[in-house]
C-alpha positions in Angstrom: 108.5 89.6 102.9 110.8 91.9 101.5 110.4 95.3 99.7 112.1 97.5 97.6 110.9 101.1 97.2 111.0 102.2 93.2 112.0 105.4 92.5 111.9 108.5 94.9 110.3 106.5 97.3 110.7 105.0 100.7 109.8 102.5 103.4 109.3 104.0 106.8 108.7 102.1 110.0 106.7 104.1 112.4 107.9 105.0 115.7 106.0 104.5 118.8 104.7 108.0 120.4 104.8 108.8 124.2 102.3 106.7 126.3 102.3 109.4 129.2 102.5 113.0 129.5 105.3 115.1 130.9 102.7 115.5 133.8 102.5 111.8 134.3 99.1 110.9 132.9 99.1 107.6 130.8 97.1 108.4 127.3 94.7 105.7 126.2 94.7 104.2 122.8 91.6 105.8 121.4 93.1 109.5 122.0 96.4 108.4 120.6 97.5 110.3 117.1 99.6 108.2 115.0 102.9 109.3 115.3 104.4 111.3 112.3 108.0 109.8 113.2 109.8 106.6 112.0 112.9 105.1 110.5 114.0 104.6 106.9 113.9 100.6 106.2 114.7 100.6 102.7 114.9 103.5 99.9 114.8 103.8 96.4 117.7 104.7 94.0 116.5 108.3 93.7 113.8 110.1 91.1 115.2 110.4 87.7 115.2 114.3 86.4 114.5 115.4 83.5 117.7 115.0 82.0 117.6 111.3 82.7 120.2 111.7 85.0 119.0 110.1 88.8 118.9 112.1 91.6 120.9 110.8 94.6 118.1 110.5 97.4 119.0 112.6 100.9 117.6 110.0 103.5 119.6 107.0 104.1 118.3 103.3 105.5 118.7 103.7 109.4 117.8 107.5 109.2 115.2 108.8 111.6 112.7 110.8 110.1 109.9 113.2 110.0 107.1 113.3 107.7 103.6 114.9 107.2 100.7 113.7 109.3 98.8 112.1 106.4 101.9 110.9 104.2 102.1 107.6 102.2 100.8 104.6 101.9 100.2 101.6 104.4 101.5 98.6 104.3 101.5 95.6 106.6 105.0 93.4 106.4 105.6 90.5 108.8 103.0 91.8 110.8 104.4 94.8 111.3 102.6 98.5 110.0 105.3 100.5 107.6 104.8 103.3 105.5 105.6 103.7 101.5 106.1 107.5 100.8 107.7 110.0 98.7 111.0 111.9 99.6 109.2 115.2 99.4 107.0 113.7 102.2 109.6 113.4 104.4 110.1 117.2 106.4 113.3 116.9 108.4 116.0 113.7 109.4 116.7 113.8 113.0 120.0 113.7 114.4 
C-alpha cells in the first residue's frame, strides 16, 4: 500500500532502539520504550499560510528524525508500524 501525507504532514518509520546497555545487559521487550527516532518515508507538499502561499516543508524523504514521545498517529503498512505526524512534531533531523 502506498501513502501520501496531505499537507504539513509526514510518514515516519520508526527506528529500532538499543537492545543492550552500554553495561552489556540485554533489555527485555516489556521494559522497552518505543523509540522516539525514525526515518522520513514520504512527506507532504508543505502547510499552506495564510497568504495561500505553501510553505516548503524542512524534512526531506530519507531524513532521520526526532520527534516527541507521544507524536502522531499509527499506522500499519505492509506489515510494518509507521507513524503519520505533523512537522511541528518533529524536534530535530539528525546528521
Amino acid at each position: 500500500m502506498k501513502l501520501t501525507p496531505l499537507n504539513d504532514r509526514v510518514l515516519v518509520k520508526r527506528l529500532e532502539s538499543e537492545e543492550k546497555t552500554s553495561g552489556g545487559l540485554y533489555i527485555p521487550d516489556t521494559a522497552k520504550e518505543k523509540p522516539s527516532k525514525g526515518q522520513v518515508v514520504a512527506v507532504g507538499p508543505g502547510k499552506i499560510a495564510d497568504n495561500g502561499s505553501r510553505v516548503a516543508m524542512a524534512v526531506k524523504t530519507g531524513n532521520e528524525v526526532l520527534f516527541n514521545k507521544y507524536a502522531g498517529t499509527e499506522v500499519k503498512l505492509d506489515d510494518i508500524e509507521h507513524l503519520v505526524m505533523r512537522e511541528e512534531d518533529i524536534l530535530a533531523i539528525i546528521n
